[in-house]
N, C-alpha and C positions, 0 to 999 in steps of 0.2 A: 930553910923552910922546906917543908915535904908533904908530899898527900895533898896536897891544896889547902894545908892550913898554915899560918902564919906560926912562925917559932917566938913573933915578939906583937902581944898585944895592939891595935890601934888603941892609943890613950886619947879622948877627947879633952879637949883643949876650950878657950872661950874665951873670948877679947873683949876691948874696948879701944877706941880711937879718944884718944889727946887729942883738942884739936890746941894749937900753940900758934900764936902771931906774929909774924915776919916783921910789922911794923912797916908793911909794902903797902901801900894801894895809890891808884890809881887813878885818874879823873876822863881819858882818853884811850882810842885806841893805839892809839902810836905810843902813849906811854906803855899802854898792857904789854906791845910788843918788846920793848926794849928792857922791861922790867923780864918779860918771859926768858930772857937769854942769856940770865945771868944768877936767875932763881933757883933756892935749894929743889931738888929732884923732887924730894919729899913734901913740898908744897904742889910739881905736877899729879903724885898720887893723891895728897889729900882735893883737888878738884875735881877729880875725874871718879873717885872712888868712895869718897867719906860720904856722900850724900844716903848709900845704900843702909849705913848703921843710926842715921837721924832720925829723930822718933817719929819725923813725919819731913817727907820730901817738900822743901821750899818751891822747886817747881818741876813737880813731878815729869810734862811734858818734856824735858829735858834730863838728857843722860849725862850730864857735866855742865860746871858752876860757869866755864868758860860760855858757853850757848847759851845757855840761862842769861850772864848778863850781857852777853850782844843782843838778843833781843828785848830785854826790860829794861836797860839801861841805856843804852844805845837805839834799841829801835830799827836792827839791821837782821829783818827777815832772810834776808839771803847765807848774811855771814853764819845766824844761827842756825840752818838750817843743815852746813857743813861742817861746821865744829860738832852739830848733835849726832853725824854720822861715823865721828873718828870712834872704833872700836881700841881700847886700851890695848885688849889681847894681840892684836895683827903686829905689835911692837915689843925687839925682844930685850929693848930697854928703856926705860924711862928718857933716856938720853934721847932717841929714837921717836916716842911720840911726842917729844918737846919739841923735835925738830918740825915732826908733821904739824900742829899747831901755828908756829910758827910761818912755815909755808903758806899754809890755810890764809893767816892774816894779811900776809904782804900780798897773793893776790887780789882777795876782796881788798886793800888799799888799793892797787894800782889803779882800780875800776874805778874810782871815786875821788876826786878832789878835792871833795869836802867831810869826809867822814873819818879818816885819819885824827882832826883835831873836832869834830867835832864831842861836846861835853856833854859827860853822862848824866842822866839823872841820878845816879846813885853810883861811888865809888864802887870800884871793884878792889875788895881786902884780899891780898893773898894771905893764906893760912896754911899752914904745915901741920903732920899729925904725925902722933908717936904713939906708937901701937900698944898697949897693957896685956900681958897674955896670962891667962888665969887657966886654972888645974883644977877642971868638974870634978878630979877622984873616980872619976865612971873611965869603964873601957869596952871595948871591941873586941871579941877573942877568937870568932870565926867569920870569913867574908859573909856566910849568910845570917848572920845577925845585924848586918848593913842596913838593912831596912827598919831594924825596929829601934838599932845603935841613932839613927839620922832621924826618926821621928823623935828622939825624947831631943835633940839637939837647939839651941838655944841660934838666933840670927846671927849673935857674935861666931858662935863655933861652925855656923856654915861658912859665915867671915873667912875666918880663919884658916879651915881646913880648904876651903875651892877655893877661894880668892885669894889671900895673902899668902899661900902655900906657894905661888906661882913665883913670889919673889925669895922665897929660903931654898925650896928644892932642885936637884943638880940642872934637872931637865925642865925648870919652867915649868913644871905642873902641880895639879891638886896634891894633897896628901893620899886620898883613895886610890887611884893610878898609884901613887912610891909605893903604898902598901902591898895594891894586889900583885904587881907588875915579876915582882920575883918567884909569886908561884905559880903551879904547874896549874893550866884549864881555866885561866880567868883572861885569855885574853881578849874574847870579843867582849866582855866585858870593860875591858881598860878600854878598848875603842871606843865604845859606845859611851864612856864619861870623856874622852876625849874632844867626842860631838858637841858635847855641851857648853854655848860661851851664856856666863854668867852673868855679863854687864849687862842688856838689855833688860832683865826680869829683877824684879826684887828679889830679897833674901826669901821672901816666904813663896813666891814662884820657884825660886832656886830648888827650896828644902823640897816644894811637893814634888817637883820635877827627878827628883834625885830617888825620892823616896819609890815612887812607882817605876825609877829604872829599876832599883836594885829588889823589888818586889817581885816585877814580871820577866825578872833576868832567874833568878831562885827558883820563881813557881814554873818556868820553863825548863830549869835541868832536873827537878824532880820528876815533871813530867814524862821528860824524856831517861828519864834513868841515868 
């Protein structure tokens, strides 16, 4: 790569999530905990992650299915309160935020010696997903086409390229950072999508949010010559 142009296109890419049943669920919290530690990993991503590609969030207040059902199911303001705070990103393995989870649980049980068993209103199903990755045929040819490449971009292909990117690439990041990262004059640029954590905002917060970095990242180096 040279000049600050890339020698190999960004190809956009564009998913979909499986979602596939474990044949797990759950009636308690003591069971949720003992089924958690021993559950396919790819059933912690599909809880924490799948809710962002639903055609519509079952309970939006909630940034994971785990929070979600301690408090509609359970009825435990407290526990959901902490589970809605674990950021996925802080963890540089799924191993890692199964464990945090996990942790979360056993102390809200300590506190309590009755909510351990007591009985949900509704089962909690684990579920696992297996990712579809589809080829738009569109590409990317120069970083500052980043902006108008990520508006035509569909919620799977932000999916795919900011979020699920973080589990293929060497360094745990997006696909935009692998792309720009090796050429010369985009680095405060890679910073500044580095800044960026995804889970709290929908797909389509994501897309604007990306869109107006690499806008007013552009219309600042023309500016500036």
């Amino acid at each position: 790569m040279h000049n600050g142009k890339a020698d190999e296109a960004f190809y956009i890419k564009d998913c979909a999530l499986v979602s596939i049943s474990t044949g797990q669920k759950v009636y308690s919290l003591a069971e949720l905990l003992e089924h958690l530690k021993d559950i396919h990993a790819g059933s912690i991503y599909h809880h924490f992650w799948s809710r962002l590609l639903r055609p519509s969030f079952d309970h939006p207040e909630f940034h994971n299915d785990f929070a979600a059902w301690a408090y509609h199911a359970i009825h435990d303001q407290i526990l959901a309160e902490r589970l809605n705070l674990v950021d996925p990103l802080d963890f540089d393995t799924l191993e890692g935020l199964r464990q945090e989870i996990i942790e979360i649980i056993e102390e809200r049980m300590d506190e309590s010696e009755y909510l351990p068993w007591t009985k949900a209103e509704a089962p909690f199903y684990f579920v696992r997903s297996q990712i579809v990755v589809l080829d738009t045929e569109r590409s990317i040819q120069h970083p500052w086409e980043l902006g108008k490449g990520v508006k035509t971009m569909s919620p799977g292909s932000i999916f795919y390229h900011f979020i699920d990117a973080r589990r293929r690439t060497p360094d745990k990041t997006d696909d935009f950072q692998c792309w720009l990262k090796p050429l010369k004059g985009y680095e405060s640029l890679v910073i500044a999508l580095s800044h960026i954590d995804p889970y709290f905002n929908t797909l389509t917060e994501l897309k604007e949010e990306l869109v107006l970095l690499f806008e007013e990242y552009f219309k600042t180096r023309v500016k500036n010559g």
